[in-house]
Every structure is written in structure tokens, then in C-alpha cells.
BADRENBA-570252 format. One record per residue (C-alpha): residue number from 0; z, x, y. Coordinates in Angstrom, 2 decimals. Layout:
<sites>
<site><num>NUM</num><w>Z</w><u>X</u><v>Y</v></site>
...
</sites>
This chain:
<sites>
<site><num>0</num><w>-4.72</w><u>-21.92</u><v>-71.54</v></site>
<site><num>1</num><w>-7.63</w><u>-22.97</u><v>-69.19</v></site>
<site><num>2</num><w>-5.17</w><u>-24.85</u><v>-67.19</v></site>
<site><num>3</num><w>-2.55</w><u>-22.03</u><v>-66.95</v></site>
<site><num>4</num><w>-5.61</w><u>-19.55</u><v>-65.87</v></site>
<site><num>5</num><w>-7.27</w><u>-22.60</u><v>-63.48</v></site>
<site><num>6</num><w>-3.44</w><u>-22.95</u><v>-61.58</v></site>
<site><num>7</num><w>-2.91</w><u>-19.44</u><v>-61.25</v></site>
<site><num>8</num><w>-6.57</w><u>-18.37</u><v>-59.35</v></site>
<site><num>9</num><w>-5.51</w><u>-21.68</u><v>-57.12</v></site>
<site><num>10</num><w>-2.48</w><u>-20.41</u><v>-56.25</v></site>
<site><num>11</num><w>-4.01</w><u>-16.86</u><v>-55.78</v></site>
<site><num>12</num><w>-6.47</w><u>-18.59</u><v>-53.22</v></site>
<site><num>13</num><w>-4.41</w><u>-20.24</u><v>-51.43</v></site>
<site><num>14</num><w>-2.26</w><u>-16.93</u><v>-50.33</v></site>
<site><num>15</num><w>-5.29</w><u>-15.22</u><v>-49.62</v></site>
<site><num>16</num><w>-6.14</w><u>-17.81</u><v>-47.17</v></site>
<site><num>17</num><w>-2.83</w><u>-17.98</u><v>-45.80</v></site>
<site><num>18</num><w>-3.07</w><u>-14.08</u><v>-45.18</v></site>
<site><num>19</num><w>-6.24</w><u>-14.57</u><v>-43.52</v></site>
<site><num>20</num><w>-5.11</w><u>-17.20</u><v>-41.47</v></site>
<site><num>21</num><w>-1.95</w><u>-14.63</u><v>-40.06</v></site>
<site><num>22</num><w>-4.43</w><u>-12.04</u><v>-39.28</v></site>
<site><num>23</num><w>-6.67</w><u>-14.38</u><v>-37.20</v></site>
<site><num>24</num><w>-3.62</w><u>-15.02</u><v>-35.16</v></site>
<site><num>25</num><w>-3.87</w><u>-11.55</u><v>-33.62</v></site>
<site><num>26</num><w>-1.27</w><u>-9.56</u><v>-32.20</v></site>
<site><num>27</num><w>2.17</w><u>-10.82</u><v>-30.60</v></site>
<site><num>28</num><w>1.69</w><u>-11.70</u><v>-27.00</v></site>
<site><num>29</num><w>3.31</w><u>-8.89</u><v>-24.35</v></site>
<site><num>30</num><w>6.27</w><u>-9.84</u><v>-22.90</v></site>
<site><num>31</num><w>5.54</w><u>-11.59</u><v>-19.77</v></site>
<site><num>32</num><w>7.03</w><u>-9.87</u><v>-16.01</v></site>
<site><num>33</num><w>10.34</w><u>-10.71</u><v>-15.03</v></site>
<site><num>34</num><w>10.75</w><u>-14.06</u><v>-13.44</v></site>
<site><num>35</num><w>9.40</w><u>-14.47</u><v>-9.68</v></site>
<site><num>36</num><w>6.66</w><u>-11.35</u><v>-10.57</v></site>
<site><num>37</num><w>3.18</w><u>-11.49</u><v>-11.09</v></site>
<site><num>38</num><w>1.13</w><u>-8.84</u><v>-12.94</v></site>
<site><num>39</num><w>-2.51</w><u>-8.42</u><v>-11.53</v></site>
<site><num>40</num><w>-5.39</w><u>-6.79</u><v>-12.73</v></site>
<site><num>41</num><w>-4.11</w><u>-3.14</u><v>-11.56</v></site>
<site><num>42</num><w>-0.78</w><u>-3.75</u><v>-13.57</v></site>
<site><num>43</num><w>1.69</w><u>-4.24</u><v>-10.41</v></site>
<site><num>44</num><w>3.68</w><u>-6.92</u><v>-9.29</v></site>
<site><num>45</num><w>2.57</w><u>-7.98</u><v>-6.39</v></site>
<site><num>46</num><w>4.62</w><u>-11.11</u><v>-5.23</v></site>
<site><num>47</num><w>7.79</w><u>-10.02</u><v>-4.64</v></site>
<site><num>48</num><w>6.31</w><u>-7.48</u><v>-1.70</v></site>
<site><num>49</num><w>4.06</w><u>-10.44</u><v>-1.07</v></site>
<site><num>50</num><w>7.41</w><u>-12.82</u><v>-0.31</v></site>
<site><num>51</num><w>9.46</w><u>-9.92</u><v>1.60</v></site>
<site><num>52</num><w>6.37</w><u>-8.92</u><v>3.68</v></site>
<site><num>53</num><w>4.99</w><u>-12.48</u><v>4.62</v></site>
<site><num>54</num><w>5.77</w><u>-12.14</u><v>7.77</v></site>
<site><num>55</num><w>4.82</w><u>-8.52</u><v>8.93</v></site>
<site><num>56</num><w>1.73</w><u>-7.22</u><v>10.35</v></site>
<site><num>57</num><w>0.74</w><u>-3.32</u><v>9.10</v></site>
<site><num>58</num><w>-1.85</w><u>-1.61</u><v>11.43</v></site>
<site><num>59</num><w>-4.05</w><u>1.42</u><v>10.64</v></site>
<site><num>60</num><w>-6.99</w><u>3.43</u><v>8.77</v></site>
<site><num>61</num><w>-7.87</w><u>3.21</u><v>5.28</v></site>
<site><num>62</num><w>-4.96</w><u>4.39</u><v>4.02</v></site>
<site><num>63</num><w>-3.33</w><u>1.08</u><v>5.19</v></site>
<site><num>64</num><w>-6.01</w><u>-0.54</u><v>4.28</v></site>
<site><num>65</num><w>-4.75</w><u>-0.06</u><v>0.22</v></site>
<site><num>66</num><w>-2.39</w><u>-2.08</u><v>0.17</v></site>
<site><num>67</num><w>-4.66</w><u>-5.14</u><v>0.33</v></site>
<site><num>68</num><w>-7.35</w><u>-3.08</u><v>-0.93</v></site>
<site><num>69</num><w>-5.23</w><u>-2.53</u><v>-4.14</v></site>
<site><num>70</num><w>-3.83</w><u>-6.05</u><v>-3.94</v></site>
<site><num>71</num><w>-0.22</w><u>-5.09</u><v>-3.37</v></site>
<site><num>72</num><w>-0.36</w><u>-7.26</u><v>0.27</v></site>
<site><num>73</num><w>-2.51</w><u>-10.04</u><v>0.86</v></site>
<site><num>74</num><w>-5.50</w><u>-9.21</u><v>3.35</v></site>
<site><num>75</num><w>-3.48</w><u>-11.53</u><v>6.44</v></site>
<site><num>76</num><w>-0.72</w><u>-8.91</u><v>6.14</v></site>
<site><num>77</num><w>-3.28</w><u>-6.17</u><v>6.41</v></site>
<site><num>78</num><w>-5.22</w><u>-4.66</u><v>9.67</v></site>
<site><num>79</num><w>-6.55</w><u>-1.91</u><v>9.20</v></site>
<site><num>80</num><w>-9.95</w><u>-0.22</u><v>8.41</v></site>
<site><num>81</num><w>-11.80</w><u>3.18</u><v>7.40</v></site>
<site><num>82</num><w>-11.55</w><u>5.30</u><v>10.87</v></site>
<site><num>83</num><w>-9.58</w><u>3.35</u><v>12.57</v></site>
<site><num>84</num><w>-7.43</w><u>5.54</u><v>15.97</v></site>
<site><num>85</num><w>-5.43</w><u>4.30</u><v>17.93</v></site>
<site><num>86</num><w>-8.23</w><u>3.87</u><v>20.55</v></site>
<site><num>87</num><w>-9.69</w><u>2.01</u><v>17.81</v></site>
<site><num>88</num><w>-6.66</w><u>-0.17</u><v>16.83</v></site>
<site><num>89</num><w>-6.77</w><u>-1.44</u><v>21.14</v></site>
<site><num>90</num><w>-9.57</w><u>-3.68</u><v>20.15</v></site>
<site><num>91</num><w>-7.47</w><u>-5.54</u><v>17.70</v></site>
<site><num>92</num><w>-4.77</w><u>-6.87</u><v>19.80</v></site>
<site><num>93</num><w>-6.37</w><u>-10.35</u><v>19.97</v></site>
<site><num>94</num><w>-6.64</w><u>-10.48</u><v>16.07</v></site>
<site><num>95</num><w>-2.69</w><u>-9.55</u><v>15.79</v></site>
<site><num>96</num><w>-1.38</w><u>-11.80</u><v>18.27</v></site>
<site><num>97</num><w>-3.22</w><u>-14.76</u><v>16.62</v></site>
<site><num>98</num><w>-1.52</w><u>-13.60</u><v>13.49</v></site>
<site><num>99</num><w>1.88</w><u>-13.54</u><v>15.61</v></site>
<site><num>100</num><w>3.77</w><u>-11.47</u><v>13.02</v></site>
<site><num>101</num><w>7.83</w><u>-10.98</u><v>13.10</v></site>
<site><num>102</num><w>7.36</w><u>-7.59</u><v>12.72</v></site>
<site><num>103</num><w>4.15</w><u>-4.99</u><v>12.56</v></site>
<site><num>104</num><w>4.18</w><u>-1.83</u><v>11.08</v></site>
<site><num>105</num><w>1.77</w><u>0.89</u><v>12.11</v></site>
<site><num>106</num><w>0.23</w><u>4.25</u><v>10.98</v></site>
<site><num>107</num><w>-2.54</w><u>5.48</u><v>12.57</v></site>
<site><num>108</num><w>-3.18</w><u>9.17</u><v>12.95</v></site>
<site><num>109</num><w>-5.00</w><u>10.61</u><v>10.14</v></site>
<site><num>110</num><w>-8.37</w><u>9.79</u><v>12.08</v></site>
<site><num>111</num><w>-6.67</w><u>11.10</u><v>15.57</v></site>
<site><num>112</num><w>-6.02</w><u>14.66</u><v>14.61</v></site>
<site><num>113</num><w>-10.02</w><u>15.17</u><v>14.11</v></site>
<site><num>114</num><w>-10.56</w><u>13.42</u><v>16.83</v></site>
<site><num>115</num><w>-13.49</w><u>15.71</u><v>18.91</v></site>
<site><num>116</num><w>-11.64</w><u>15.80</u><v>22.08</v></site>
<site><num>117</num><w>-9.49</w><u>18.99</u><v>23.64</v></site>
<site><num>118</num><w>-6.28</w><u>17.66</u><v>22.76</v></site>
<site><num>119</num><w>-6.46</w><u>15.30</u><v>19.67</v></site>
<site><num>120</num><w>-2.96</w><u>15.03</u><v>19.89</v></site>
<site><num>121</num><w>-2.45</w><u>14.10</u><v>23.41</v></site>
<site><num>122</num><w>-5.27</w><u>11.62</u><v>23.62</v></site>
<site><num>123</num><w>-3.94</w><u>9.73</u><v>20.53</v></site>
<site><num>124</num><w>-0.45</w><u>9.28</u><v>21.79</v></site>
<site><num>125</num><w>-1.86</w><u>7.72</u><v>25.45</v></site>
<site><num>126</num><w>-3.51</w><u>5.37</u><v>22.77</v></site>
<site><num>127</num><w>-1.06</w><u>4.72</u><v>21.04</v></site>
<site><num>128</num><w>1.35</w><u>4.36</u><v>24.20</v></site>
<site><num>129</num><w>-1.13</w><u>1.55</u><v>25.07</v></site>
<site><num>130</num><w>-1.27</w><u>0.02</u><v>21.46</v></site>
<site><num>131</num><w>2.56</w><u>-0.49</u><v>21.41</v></site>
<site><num>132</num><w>3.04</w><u>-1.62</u><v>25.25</v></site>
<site><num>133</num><w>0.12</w><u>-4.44</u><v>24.45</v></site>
<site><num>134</num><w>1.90</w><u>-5.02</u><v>21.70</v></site>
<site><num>135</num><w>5.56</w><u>-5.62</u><v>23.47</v></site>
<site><num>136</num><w>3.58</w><u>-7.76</u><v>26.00</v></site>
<site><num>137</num><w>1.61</w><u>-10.02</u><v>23.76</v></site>
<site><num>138</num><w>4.25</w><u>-10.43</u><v>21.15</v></site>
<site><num>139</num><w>7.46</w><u>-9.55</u><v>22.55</v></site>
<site><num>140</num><w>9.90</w><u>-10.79</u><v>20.06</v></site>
<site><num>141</num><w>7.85</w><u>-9.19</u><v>17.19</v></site>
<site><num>142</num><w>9.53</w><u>-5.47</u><v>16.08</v></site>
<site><num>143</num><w>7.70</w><u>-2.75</u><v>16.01</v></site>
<site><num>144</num><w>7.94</w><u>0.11</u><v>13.70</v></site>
<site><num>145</num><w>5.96</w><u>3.18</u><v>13.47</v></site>
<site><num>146</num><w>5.08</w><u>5.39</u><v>10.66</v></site>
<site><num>147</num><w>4.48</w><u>8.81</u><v>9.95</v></site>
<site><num>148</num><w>1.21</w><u>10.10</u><v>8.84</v></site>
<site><num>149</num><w>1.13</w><u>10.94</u><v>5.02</v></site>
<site><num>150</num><w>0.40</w><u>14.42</u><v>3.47</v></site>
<site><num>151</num><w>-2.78</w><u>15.70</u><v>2.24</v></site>
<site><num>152</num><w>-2.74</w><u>18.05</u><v>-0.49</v></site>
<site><num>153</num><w>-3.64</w><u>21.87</u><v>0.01</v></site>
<site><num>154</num><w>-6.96</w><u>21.74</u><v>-1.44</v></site>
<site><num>155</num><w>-7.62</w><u>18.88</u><v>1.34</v></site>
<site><num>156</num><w>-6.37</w><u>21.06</u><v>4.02</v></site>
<site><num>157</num><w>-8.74</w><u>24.04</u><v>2.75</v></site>
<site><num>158</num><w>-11.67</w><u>21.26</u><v>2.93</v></site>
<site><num>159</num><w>-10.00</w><u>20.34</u><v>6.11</v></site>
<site><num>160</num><w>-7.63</w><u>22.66</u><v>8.30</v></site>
<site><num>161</num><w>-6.94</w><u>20.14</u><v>10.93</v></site>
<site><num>162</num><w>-4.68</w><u>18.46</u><v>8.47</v></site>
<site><num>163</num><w>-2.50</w><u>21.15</u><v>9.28</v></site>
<site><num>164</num><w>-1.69</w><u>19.30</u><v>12.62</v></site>
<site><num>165</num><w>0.39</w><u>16.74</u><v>10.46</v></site>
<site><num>166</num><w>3.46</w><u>18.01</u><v>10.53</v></site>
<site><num>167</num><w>3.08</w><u>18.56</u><v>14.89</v></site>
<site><num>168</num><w>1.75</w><u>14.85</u><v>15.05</v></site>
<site><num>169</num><w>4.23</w><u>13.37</u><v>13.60</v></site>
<site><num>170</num><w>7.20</w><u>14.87</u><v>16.01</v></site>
<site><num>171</num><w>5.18</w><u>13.49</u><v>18.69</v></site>
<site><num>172</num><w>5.35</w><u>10.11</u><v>16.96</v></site>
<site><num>173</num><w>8.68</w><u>10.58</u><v>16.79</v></site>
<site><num>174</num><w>9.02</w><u>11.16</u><v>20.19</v></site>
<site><num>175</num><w>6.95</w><u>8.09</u><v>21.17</v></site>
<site><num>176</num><w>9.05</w><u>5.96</u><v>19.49</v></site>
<site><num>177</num><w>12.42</w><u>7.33</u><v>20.87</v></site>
<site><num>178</num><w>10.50</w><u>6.90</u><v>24.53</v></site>
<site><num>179</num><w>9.60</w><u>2.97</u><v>23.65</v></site>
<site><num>180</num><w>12.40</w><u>2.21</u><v>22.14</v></site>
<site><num>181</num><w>11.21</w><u>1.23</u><v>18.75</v></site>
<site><num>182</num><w>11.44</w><u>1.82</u><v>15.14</v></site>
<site><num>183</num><w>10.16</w><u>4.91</u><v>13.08</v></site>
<site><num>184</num><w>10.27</w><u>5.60</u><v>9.79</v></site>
<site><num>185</num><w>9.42</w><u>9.30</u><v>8.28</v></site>
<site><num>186</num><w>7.64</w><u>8.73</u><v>4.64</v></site>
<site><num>187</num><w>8.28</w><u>12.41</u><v>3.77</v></site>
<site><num>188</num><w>11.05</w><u>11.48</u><v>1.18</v></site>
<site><num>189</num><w>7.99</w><u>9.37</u><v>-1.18</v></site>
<site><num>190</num><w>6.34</w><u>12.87</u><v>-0.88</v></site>
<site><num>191</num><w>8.89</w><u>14.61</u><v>-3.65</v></site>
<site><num>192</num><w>8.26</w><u>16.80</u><v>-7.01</v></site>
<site><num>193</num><w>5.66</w><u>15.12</u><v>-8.88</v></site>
<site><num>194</num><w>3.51</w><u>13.51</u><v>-5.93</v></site>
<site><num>195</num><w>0.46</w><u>14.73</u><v>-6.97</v></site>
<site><num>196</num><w>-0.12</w><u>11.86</u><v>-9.07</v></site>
<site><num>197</num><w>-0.36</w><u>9.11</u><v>-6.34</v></site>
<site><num>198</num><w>-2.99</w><u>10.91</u><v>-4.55</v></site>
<site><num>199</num><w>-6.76</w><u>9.89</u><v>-5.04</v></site>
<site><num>200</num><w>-9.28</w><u>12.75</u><v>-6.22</v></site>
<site><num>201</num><w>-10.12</w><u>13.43</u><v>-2.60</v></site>
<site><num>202</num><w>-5.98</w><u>14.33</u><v>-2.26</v></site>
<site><num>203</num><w>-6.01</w><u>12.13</u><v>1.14</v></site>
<site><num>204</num><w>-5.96</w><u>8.86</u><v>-0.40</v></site>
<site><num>205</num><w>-3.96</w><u>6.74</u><v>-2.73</v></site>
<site><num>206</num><w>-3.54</w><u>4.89</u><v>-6.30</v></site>
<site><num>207</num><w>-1.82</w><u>1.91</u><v>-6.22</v></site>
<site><num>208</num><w>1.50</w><u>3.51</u><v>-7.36</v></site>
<site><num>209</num><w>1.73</w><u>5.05</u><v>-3.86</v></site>
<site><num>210</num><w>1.69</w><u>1.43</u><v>-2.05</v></site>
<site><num>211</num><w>4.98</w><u>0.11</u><v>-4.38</v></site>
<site><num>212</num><w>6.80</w><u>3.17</u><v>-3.18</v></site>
<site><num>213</num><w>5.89</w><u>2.89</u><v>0.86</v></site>
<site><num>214</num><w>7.04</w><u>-0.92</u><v>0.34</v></site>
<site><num>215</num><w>10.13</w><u>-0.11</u><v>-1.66</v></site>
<site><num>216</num><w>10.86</w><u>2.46</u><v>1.27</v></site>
<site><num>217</num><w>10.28</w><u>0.25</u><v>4.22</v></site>
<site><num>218</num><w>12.22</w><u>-3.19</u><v>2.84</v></site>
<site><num>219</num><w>15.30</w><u>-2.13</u><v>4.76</v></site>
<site><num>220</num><w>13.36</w><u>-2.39</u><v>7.65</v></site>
<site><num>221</num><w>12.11</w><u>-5.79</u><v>7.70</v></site>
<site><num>222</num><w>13.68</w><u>-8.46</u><v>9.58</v></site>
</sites>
């Protein structure tokens, strides 16, 4: 009898231990991204806009500036900064043509329309005239492309009524880039039912979301 009852708390043990030992296991590992991706810290994959965009150049204020900020594009791929005008952007020729990209993408603009001059507008596009004709000079097999400026939301137009001027500075973009000949892109169409949620708390700037859906947009355009 003692050996029956000895066996059976042995046997007893030994599951208990074995149950133990499943739980320390943890949980089953998440499926890894598909093949060729990379998931970063933020959740995106970042390598296959890495691999298309190795070669291009994207110029402008801080809302360029997210897309390395947020780790979609590496920082080479990236020149841009907080404030940044097209007066502004003149000073970084040098840097860009070291670079020597295939192709450069630019938005600048949100920082020209409250600019404190007469004509924002007018003085922005000289600027700009200059930016791309340095451009064609220094690197003149690289394509240019130019970008419209992105909506704010209406509270950030109450904070801020020059954002009205959007809409008018981007047909003058437009314009420029019929004039020099170059490419131009209007982001309007990532700007659908439901955009709200890519905009930062200050309704100017962007999550990371909004970066995969301006890269998505422009891949037709790269060389």
C-alpha cells in the first residue's frame, strides 16, 4: 500500500513540474514581418521605403523632418529642419550636392506663408525659384519634384489664420513647377475621411502613420 501511495504522489509531482515548466515558457512568439521588412520600435516597416528611397534627397521644415525623425527614412535621405523656407533651404545646396541624390523631393512652405514680409507668397516662390535653378545647376541629372504643403486642421487655422493661405500657395507651386519644368505632386488625396488621426495634438504635425502614406503616394515617382 505504501508503495502504491509513494508512486502515485511521484507521478503527481512530476506533472506539476511539467506544468510549471510550460508556463515558464511564456507566451507564443508574434509572428515575425513579412520577409524583406523590419519592424522598429514605432511598429512600422521601415526598409522597404528605406530600399526604394535610397537614392532620393527630401528637402523641407519639420514636417519633413518626420520621416527620419520617426525612423521611416534614414537621416542621409532627410534635409530638413524646424523653420526651415525656402530662403532657408538656399544655404543647404552644398550639403545636397555632396549627397548627389537621383532625385530630391521638396516641401517647403508651411514656414513661408507666416513669413513677416508684404507678400509671403511672392517672396517664397523667388526663393524657391532660386532653390530649384541651384538645384538644376549643381545636380543636373538629379529630378526634381515638388510637393504641396499639407493641411492643418480648423482648430489650427483658428490658432493660426494664415494657414488659410494653403490652398493659394499651393497653385503657385503648381505654377512654379509647370514654369521649371519639373515634377509636382498634390498630397490632397492622403487628406481623405478619417485624417484626423495622423495629425499630432497641435493638428500641424504628424504620427508616423502619416509618413507610410506620403511614401506609398510618391513611389510612382521615383526613378
Amino acid at each position: 500500500m505504501k508503495k502504491i501511495v509513494t508512486t502515485l504522489l511521484v507521478g503527481s509531482l512530476t506533472l506539476a513540474l511539467a506544468a510549471c515548466g510550460n508556463e515558464s515558457a511564456g507566451p507564443q512568439q508574434p509572428t515575425s514581418v513579412a520577409q524583406g521588412q523590419t519592424a522598429n520600435s514605432k511598429g512600422l516597416t521601415e526598409i522597404p521605403y528605406q530600399s526604394i528611397y535610397k537614392d532620393s534627397v527630401f528637402v523641407g521644415d519639420s514636417i519633413t523632418e518626420g520621416l527620419s525623425f520617426h525612423d521611416v527614412l534614414k537621416e542621409g535621405n532627410v534635409l530638413a529642419g524646424a523653420g526651415k523656407t525656402a530662403e532657408f533651404a538656399l544655404e543647404d545646396i552644398n550639403e545636397l550636392t555632396e549627397r548627389n541624390p537621383k532625385q530630391v523631393f521638396i516641401q517647403l512652405g508651411s514656414d513661408d506663408i507666416l513669413w513677416p514680409t508684404d507678400n509671403p507668397k511672392e517672396y517664397s516662390i523667388q526663393n524657391y525659384t532660386k532653390l530649384i535653378n541651384m538645384i538644376k545647376e549643381k545636380l543636373p541629372q538629379t529630378k526634381i519634384t515638388l510637393l504641396t504643403v499639407t493641411p492643418v486642421t480648423p482648430e489650427a487655422v483658428k490658432q493660426e489664420p494664415r494657414y488659410e493661405n494653403i490652398s493659394d500657395y499651393n497653385q503657385a507651386l503648381k505654377e512654379l513647377a509647370d514654369k521649371e519644368n519639373i515634377g509636382f505632386v498634390d498630397l490632397s488625396s492622403i487628406f481623405t475621411s478619417g485624417s484626423d488621426d495622423l495629425y499630432d495634438s497641435d493638428g500641424i504635425h504628424f504620427k508616423p502613420e502619416y509618413y507610410t502614406k506620403l511614401l506609398d503616394l510618391l513611389k510612382d515617382q521615383v526613378k
